[in-house]
C-alpha positions in Angstrom: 20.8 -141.0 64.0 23.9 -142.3 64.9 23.9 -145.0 62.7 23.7 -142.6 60.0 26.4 -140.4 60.6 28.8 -143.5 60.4 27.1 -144.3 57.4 27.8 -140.8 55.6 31.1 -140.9 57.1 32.1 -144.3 55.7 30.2 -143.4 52.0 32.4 -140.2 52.5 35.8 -142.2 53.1 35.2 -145.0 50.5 34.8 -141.6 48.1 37.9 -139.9 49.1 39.7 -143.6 49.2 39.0 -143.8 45.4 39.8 -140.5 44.2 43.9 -141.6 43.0 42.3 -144.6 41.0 39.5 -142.2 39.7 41.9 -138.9 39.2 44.7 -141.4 37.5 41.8 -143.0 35.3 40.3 -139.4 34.7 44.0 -137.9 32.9 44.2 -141.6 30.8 40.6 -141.4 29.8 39.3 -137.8 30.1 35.8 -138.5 28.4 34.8 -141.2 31.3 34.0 -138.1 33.7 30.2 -137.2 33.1 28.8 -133.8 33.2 27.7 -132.3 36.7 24.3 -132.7 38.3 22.3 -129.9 39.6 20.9 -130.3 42.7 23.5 -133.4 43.9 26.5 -131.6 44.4 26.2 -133.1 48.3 24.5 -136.0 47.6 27.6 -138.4 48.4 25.3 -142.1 47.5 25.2 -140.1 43.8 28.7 -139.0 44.0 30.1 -142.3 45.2 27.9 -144.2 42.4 29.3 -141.7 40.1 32.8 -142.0 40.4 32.6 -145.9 40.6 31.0 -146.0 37.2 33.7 -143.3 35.9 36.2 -145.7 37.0 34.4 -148.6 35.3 33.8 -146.6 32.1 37.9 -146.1 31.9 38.3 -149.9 32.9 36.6 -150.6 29.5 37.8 -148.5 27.1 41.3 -149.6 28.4 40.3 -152.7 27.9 41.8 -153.7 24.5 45.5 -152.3 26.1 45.6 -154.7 29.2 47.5 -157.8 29.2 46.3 -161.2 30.8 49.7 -162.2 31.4 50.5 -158.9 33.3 47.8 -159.4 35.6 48.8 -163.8 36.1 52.1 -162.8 36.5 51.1 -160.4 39.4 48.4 -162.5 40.7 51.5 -165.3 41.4 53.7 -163.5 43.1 51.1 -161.6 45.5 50.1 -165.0 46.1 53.8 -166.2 46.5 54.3 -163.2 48.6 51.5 -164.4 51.4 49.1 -162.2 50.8 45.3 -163.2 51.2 43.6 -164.3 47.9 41.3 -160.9 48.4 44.4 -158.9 48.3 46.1 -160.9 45.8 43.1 -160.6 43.4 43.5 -156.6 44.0 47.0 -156.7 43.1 46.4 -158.2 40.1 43.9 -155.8 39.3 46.5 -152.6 39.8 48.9 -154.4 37.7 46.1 -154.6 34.7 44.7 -150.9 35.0 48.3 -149.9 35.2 50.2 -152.0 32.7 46.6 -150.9 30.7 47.4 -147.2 31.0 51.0 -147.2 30.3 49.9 -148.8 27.2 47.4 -146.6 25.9 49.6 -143.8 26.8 52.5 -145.8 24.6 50.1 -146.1 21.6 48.9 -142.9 21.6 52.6 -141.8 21.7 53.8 -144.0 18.8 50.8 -142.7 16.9 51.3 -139.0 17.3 55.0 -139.4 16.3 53.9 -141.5 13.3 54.8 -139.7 9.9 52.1 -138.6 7.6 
């Protein structure tokens, strides 16, 4: 019984932990978040699946935006900094998702202002 209050607790935590990521990802790309559930509103294995693949689902339409070199170049210095390669590998991450959304965000921009 134990066991599985530390359980819901951690599932609970990891879903709290990714709600920046997923709220950030949510504004960029607001058609990634799927309609509610009936019935799971407190199931947290469903909403913690959820909000993974809602993350994933912006990760791909952003996609064609993200720059390889962005994410090298932030790779080597995390690396240069000392960091562990599992740290470095999630910096270079945050540096792809975020050079990703700044660039969406700038071609949307430069499209909207476009003239007719």
């Amino acid at each position: 019984m134990l066991a599985r209050l530390f359980r819901l607790a951690w599932l609970w935590s990891a879903y709290w932990r990714l709600y920046p990521l997923w709220h950030v990802m949510r504004q960029a790309v607001p058609e990634i978040e799927l309609p509610p559930e009936a019935g799971l509103r407190w199931n947290i294995r469903y909403r913690l699946h959820r909000r993974v693949i809602e993350i994933r689902d912006a990760q791909l339409i952003l996609w064609p935006y993200s720059s390889t070199a962005v994410a090298e170049l932030a790779a080597a210095m995390a690396r240069e900094s000392g960091l562990p390669s599992g740290r470095a590998a999630a910096v270079a991450e945050a540096a792809l998702i975020r050079s990703a959304l700044r660039s969406r965000v700038h071609c949307s921009v430069c499209r909207h202002n476009r003239a007719p």
